[in-house]
C-alpha positions, 0 to 999 in steps of 0.5 A, spaced: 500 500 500 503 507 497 503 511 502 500 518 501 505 522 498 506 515 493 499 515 492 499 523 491 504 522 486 500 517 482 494 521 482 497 526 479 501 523 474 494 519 473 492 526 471 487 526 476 488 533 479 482 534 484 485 527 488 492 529 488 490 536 491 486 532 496 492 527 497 498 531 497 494 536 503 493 529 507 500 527 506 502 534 510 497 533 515 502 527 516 509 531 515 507 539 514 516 540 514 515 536 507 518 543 503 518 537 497 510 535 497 508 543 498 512 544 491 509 539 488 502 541 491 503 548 488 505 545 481 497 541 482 494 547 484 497 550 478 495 545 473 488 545 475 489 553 474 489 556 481 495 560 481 494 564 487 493 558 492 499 555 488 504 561 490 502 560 497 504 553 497 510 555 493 511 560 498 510 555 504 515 550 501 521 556 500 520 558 508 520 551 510 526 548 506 530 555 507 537 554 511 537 547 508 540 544 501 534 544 498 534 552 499 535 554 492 531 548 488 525 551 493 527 559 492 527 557 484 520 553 485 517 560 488 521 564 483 517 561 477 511 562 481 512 568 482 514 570 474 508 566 472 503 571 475 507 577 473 510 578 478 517 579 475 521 584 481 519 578 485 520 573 482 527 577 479 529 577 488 527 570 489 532 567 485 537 572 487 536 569 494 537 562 491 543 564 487 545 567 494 544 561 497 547 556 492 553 560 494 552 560 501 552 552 501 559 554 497 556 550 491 560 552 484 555 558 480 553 555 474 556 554 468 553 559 461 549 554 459 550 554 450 543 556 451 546 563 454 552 563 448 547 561 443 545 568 439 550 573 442 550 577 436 544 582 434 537 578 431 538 585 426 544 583 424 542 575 422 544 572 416 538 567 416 531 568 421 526 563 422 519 565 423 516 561 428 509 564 429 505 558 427 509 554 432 509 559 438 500 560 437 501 553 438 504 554 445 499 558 447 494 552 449 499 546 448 506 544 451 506 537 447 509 538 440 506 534 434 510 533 427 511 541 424 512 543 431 518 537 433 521 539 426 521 547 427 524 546 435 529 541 433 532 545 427 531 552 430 535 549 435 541 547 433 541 552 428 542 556 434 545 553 438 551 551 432 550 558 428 558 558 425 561 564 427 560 570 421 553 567 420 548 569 425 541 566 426 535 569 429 528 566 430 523 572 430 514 570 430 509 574 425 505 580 430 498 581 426 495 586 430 502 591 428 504 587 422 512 586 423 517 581 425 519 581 433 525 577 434 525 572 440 531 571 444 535 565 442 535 563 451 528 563 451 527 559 445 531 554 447 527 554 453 522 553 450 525 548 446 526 544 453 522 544 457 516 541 451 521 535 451 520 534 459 514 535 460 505 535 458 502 539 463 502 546 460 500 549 467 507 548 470 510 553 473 516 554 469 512 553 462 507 558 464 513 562 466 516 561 460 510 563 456 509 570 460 517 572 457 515 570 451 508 573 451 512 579 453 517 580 448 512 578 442 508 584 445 514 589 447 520 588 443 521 592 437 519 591 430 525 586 427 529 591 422 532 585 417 539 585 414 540 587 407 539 580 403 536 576 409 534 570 408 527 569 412 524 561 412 519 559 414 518 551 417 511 551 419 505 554 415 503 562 415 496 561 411 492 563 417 496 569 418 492 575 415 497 580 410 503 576 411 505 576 404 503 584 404 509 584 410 513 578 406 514 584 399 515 591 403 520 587 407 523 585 400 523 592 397 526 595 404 531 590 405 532 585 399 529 580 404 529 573 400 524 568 403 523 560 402 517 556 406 517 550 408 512 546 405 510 540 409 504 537 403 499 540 399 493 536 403 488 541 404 488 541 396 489 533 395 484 531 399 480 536 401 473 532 404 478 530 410 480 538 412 476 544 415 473 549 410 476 554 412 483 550 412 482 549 404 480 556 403 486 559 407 490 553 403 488 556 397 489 563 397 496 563 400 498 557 395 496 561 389 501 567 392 506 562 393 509 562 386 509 570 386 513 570 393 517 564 395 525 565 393 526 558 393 522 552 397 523 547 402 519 539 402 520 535 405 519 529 400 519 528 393 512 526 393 510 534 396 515 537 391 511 533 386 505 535 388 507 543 389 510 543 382 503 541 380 499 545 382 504 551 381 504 549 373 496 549 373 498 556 376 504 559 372 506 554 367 513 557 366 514 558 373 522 557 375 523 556 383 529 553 386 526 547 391 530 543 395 527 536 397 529 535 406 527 529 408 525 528 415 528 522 416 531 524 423 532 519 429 528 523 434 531 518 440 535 525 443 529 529 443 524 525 446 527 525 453 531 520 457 529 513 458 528 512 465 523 518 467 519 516 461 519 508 463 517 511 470 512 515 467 509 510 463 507 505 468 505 509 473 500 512 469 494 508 469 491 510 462 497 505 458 498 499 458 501 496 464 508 493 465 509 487 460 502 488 457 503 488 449 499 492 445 500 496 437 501 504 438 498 508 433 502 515 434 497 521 431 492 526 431 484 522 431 481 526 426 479 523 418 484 523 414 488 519 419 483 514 418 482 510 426 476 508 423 479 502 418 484 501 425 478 500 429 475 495 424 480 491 423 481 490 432 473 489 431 474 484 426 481 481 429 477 479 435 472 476 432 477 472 429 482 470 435 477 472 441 478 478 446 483 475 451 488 474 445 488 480 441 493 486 444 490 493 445 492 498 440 493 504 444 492 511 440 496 516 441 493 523 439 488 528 441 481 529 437 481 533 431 477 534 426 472 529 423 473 524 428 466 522 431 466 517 425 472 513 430 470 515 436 462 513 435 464 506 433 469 506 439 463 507 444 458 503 440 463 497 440 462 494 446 468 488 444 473 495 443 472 497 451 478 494 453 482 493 446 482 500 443 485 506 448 486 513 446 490 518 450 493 525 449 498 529 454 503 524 453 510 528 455 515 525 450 520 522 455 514 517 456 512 516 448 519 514 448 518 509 453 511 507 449 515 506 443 520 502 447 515 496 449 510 496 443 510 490 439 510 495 433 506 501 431 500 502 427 500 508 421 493 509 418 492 514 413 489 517 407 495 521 405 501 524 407 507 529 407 512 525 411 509 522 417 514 522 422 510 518 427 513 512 422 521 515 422 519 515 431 518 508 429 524 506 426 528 509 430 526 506 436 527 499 432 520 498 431 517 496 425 510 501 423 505 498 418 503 502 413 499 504 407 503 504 400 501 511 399 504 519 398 510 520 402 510 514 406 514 509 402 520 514 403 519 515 411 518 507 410 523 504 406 525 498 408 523 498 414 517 498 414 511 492 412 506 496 408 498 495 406 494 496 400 491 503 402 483 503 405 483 495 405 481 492 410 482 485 409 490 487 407 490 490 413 487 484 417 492 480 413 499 484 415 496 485 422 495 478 424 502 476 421 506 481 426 501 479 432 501 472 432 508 470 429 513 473 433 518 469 428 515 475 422 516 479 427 523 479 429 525 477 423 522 485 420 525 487 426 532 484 424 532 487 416 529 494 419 536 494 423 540 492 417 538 497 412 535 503 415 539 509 418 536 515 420 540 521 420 541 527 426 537 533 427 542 538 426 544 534 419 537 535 418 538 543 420 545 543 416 541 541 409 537 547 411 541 552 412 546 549 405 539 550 401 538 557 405 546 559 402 544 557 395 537 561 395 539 566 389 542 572 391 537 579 391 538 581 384 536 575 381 531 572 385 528 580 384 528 578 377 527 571 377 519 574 382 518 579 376 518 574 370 513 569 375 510 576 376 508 577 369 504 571 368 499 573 372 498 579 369 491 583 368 486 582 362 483 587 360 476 586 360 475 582 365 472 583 372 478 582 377 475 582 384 479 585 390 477 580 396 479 574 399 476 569 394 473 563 398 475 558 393 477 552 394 483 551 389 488 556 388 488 561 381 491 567 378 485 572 380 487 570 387 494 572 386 492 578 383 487 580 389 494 579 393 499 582 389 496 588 386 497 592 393 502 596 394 506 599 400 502 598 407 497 603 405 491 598 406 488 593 410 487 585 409 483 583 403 476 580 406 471 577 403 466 582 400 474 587 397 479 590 401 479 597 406 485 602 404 488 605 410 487 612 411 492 617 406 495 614 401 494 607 398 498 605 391 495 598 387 499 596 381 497 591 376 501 589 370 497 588 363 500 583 358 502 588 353 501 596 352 494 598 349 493 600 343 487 603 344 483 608 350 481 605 355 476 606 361 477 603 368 472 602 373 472 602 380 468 598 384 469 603 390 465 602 398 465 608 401 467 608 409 461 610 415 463 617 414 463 622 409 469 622 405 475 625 400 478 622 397 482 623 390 484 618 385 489 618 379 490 613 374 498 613 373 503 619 374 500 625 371 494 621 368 487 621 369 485 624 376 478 625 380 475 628 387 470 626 389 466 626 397 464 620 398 458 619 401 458 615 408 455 608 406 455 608 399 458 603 394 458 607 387 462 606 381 468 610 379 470 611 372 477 613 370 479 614 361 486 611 360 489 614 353 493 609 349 499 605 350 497 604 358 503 598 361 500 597 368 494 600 372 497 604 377 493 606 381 493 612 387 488 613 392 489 618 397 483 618 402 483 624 407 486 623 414 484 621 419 480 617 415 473 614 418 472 609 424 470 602 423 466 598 429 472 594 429 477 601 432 480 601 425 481 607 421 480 606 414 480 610 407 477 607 400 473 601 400 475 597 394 471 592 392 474 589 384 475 593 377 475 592 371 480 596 365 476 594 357 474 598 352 469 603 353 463 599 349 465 593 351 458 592 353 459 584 356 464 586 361 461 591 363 455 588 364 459 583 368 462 588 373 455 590 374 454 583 375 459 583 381 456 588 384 450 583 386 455 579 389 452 578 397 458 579 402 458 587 404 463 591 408 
């Protein structure tokens, strides 16, 4: 029988936070001078978001353990407390006194961890930065990493902590509410880095403090001015980020900035039905301006460079981009945590299978595309044939996702599944890395994939994954893997009963895989990526490169351009030039009815495919803001001009006659400050809904323009 701190410690490692509470407070009515079980009360009470009762616990222990060794640990306990609820003098005083402490006790003062040395030289002047912003708004709600966060912490990691000498790297996050880049400290990432690997719990004292320094740093630090001919790479997503593109040209104009994204598949446009709506749309809006911005790109398997140079020639056909192919085949054995505090960790959390117990893990999000449905009807149809007691669990490794009540209903609905398929999540990486250690072997279903770096885990930890031959999969496979008919049940039955109940298959699989497979390190990983940002043309030619791109994108007179985000859910020309066709920071985002321009001036450029050889009439589809307002418009240095007062509210049309010879739209709006108030606190200038250049009696594209006008979003 444990004692009521083992119990305690159970409780909480079991999740179970509202017990632990009540067992670590009857464990100090036993023994109240326990400092350690007051520290471990704060970090439940913590975790179940009472962060004032956790200071006090936290306060308790450091008074209690002061004078003793355990001082400074107890003192850095309450620190992190302390700068978790924002009180940063505090906190700053607390660890002053654990330093003191630490040299009172005549213990030597730490040595500069390379996070401290990592770095030293200013985020302006570096060579290379990597934007991490999708990687930090994933922090904001969750601690464990999955696929795109594993690949951006490791990489940005060693190439922080390696950077040779002369070639500087920083790490930056997008700041959408001002539009600039802040640089992120390279300690604080690596921090960060850390303490995602030895952990889950997102409340824990030093990851909350860890997110308060860099709530703070992305909220005050100042916007990150690019050395000239920096390389900005990207190695998450950017589509859910509104103007990003807008601040990717004005920073190329500024500073010959070059940028090159990651691109980890192209799903949302490949199979669509297993992603959200708006993920698609998103996809495809900043797909379509991936050609006209990129430099060069990344992939990371031939399957997504196939995929990506696809879609890029049913856009541009004459597109030339630089790619490079950066496989994921990293062994993720260093980053998963140490092996004895994961093997603690997985048994003693009630929710996995207990010691000796076999079972299959399947390692990923549970939504539709992952496919846990076919999983869960082959354990169905495995117990019909062989019986419950002799068909190990498959234990699901992954939070809820999208479209997974499929997968989840049949587990509800199936009584023989109770005890044959678990789903968990929360998982610190030390303990995955345990649960890949004594699984029989892994499980990785799904309808299509960009890498799969659940399989490379696998191999790595010399487990052989069971797959379907499809997309990336073979190539995170090799010869390592057993492969199945993709969406056949029978195949998969097949190949399942095969490594369950013939240990001499098995074994001998696991024997070829450690023959043939090798999985490199991360910082190969990192080294290929900074090569492939080195050969990234340098600013004059990718400048000309973008321009040859550009012109294929040109506008056609005679046809409606609208100026909006489209809603579509495949990529096109028109949502390029709704895109590129601002220029400067003088407008807001594109929105689903046109685009607001900011107050003062506003310029807009479209290329035309050859000069005109005939007048021609522009018209603007203009939506005036709640208030009235002046506003001049100009077609070209020296062209044509109106002003006008815009009455507040209308939607009008604008006309503007443009003489022969006419290369481009160039087009200048100058709206009155301080503009107009929206109900949202911005201040706008014009609306601009589309436009239309054509001959003044091309009677069907005006039509069409009026046509346009009926389209149901308003502003």
């Amino acid at each position: 029988m444990p004692d009521a701190a083992g119990l305690a410690a159970a409780l909480a490692a079991s999740g179970m936070r509202s017990a632990a509470i009540a067992a670590w407070r009857a464990a100090l009515a036993e023994r109240p001078e326990d400092w350690r079980a007051r520290l471990a009360l704060g970090a439940c009470l913590a975790a179940a978001g009472d962060l004032a009762a956790a200071l006090r616990a936290c306060e308790e222990a450091a008074a209690l353990a002061a004078g003793t060794p355990g001082a400074a640990e107890a003192e850095e306990r309450l620190a992190e407390a302390l700068d978790a609820l924002g009180e940063r003098g505090p906190a700053a005083a607390a660890l002053a006194r654990a330093r003191a402490a630490r040299t009172a006790a005549g213990a030597p003062p730490p040595a500069v961890a390379p996070e401290a040395a990592a770095g030293r030289e200013g985020a302006a002047d570096a060579r290379f930065v990597f934007d991490a912003s999708d990687l930090f708004a994933y922090f904001a709600d969750n601690r464990a990493p999955t696929g795109i966060q594993r690949v951006q912490l490791n990489v940005i990691a060693h190439a922080l902590l390696d950077a040779p000498a002369g070639e500087p790297v920083a790490v930056a996050a997008f700041d959408q509410q001002h539009g600039a880049w802040r640089a992120v400290a390279p300690a604080l990432f690596l921090r960060l880095w850390r303490l995602s690997q030895c952990g889950a719990d997102p409340h824990d004292f030093a990851w909350q403090a860890a997110l308060a320094e860099l709530r703070g740093a992305l909220a005050e630090g100042a916007a990150l001015a690019f050395a000239p001919g920096a390389v900005l790479c990207n190695l998450g997503t950017s589509w859910w980020i509104r103007d990003y593109f807008l601040r990717v040209r004005d920073a190329k104009a500024r500073f010959g900035l070059r940028y090159v994204p990651f691109v980890h598949d192209c799903i949302p446009l490949i199979v669509p039905q297993h992603c959200s709506a708006g993920l698609v749309r998103e996809f495809a809006q900043w797909f379509a301006s991936l050609a006209l911005h990129a430099d060069a790109l990344l992939c990371n398997s031939r399957c997504t460079l196939v995929d990506v140079r696809r879609e890029l020639a049913a856009l541009l056909p004459a597109a030339e981009l630089p790619a490079t192919v950066v496989p994921l085949d990293a062994d993720p054995r260093p980053a998963l945590g140490a092996e004895a505090s994961g093997a603690a960790g997985a048994d003693a959390d009630p929710r996995l299978p207990a010691p000796g117990e076999p079972f299959v893990l399947f390692v990923g999000t549970i939504e539709s595309r992952k496919d846990h449905l076919l999983a869960f009807r082959a354990w169905r149809r495995l117990i019909a044939r062989h019986g419950t007691a002799a068909v190990p669990r498959l234990l699901c490794v992954g939070k809820p996702g999208w479209l997974a009540e499929p997968a989840l209903a049949l587990l509800a609905e199936a009584q023989e599944l109770a005890h044959r398929v678990s789903i968990v999540h929360g998982v610190p990486d030390s303990t995955l890395a345990a649960l890949y250690r004594r699984c029989l072997f892994t499980l990785y279903n799904s309808h299509y994939e960009g890498w799969g770096l659940p399989v490379t885990e696998s191999l790595a930890f010399g487990r052989v994954p069971l797959v379907p031959r499809h997309s990336s999969l073979p190539e995170a496979g090799g010869e390592g893997a057993v492969y199945f008919a993709p969406g056949d049940l029978d195949d998969l039955v097949s190949k399942l009963e095969v490594l369950l109940f013939d240990a001499a298959a098995r074994q001998a699989a696991e024997a070829r895989l450690a023959r043939r497979v090798r999985l490199r390190d991360w910082r190969a990983v990192k080294d290929q990526i900074l090569a492939a940002l080195r050969a990234v043309p340098a600013k004059e030619e990718a400048a000309a490169l973008a321009e040859a791109r550009a012109r294929q994108v040109a506008l056609r007179p005679g046809r409606v351009l609208a100026l909006r985000l489209a809603g579509e859910t495949m990529p096109s020309v028109d949502m390029a030039l709704a895109d590129m066709a601002r220029v400067g920071l003088g407008w807001h985002p594109l929105e689903p009815w046109g685009v607001w321009t900011r107050p003062g001036r506003a310029q807009l450029r479209l290329p035309l495919e050859a000069p005109t050889a005939a007048p021609m009439r522009l018209q603007l589809d203009c939506v005036a803001p709640p208030e009235d307002l002046t506003v001049r418009v100009r077609l070209g240095p020296g062209g044509p001009e109106r002003r006008l007062l815009a009455p507040a509210g209308l939607r009008f049309t604008l006309t503007l006659e443009a003489p022969p010879g006419l290369a481009a739209v160039d087009l200048e709006i100058d709206s009155d400050e301080p503009g107009a108030a929206l109900p949202d606190g911005r201040r706008v200038g014009l609306g601009l809904a589309a436009l239309l250049l054509c001959r003044p009696y091309d009677l069907p594209a005006r039509i069409a323009f009026l046509e346009q006008r009926r389209l149901p979003c308003r502003p």
